[in-house]
C-alpha positions as CSV (number, residue, x, y, z in Angstrom):
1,X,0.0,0.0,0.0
2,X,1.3,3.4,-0.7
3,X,2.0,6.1,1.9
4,X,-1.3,8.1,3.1
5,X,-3.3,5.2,1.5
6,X,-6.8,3.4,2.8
7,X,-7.0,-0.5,2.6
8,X,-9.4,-3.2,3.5
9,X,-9.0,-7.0,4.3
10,X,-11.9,-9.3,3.9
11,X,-13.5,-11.4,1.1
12,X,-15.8,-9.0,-1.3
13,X,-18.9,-11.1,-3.1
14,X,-20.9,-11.8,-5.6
15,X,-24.0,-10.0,-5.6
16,X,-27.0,-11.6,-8.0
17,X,-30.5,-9.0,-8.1
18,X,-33.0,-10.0,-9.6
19,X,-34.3,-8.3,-13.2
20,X,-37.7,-8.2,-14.9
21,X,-37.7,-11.7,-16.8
22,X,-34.6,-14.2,-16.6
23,X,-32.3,-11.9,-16.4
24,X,-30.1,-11.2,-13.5
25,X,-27.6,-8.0,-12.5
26,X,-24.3,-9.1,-10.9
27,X,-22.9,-6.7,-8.7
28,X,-19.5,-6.7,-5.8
29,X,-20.7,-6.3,-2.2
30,X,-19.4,-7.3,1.4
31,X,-18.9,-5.4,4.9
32,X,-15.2,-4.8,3.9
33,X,-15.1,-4.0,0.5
34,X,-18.2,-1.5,0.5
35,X,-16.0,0.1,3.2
36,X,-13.5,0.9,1.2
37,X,-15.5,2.2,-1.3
38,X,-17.2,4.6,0.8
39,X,-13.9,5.7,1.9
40,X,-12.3,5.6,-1.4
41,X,-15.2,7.7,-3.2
42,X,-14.4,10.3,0.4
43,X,-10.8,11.0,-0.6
44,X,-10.6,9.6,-4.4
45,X,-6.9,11.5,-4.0
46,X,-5.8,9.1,-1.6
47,X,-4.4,5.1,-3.2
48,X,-6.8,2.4,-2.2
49,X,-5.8,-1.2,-1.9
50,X,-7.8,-4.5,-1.4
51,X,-6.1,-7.1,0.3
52,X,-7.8,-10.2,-0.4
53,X,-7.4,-13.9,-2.1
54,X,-8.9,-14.3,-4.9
55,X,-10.2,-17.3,-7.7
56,X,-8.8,-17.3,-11.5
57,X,-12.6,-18.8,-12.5
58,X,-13.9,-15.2,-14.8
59,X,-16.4,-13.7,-12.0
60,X,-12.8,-13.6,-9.9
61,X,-11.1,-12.0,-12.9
62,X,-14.1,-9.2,-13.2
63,X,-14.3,-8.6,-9.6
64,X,-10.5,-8.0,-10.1
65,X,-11.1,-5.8,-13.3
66,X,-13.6,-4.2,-11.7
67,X,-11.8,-2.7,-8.9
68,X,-8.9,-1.9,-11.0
69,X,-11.2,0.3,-13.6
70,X,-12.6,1.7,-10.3
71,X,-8.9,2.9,-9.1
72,X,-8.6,0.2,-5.8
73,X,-5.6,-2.0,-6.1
74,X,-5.2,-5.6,-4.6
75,X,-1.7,-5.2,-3.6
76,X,-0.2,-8.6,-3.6
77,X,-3.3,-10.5,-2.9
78,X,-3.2,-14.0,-4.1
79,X,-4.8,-15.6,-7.2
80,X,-5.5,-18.9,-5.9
81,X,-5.9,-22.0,-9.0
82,X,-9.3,-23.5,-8.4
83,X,-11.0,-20.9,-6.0
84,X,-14.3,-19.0,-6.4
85,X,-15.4,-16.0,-4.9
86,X,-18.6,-16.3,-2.3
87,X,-22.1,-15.4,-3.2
88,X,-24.8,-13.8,-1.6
């Protein structure tokens, strides 16, 4: 993490909400990670880091993209082979 930064450790998830019809909207959500969100949107100046573990299945790699587009880091977090990030 670099100097004067925010970070957050904990597991961010999979969030499904269901649409009109079949469809469903797939959103990032947990305790820890909308924290740092809230504080990352409250000083965007500041570096923001997620320290987490995460899958190499695609949700894990769009969770991942999707915090990078978003400006929040995951440090060194590990990509583990085989794992799958929760859902709820």
């Amino acid at each position: 993490m670099e100097a004067n930064g925010v970070a957050s450790i904990g597991e961010c998830m999979l969030e499904l909400s269901g649409q009109a019809g079949p469809n469903w909207r797939m959103g990032f959500a947990g305790d820890t990670f909308n924290t740092l969100w809230a504080l990352h949107a409250l000083s965007p100046g500041r570096p923001a880091t997620y320290v987490s573990a995460f899958g190499d299945d695609p949700f894990s790699r769009d969770q991942i993209a999707f915090l990078a587009q978003n400006g929040i880091g995951i440090g060194s977090s590990p990509v583990i082979a085989g794992a799958r990030p929760g859902l709820y």
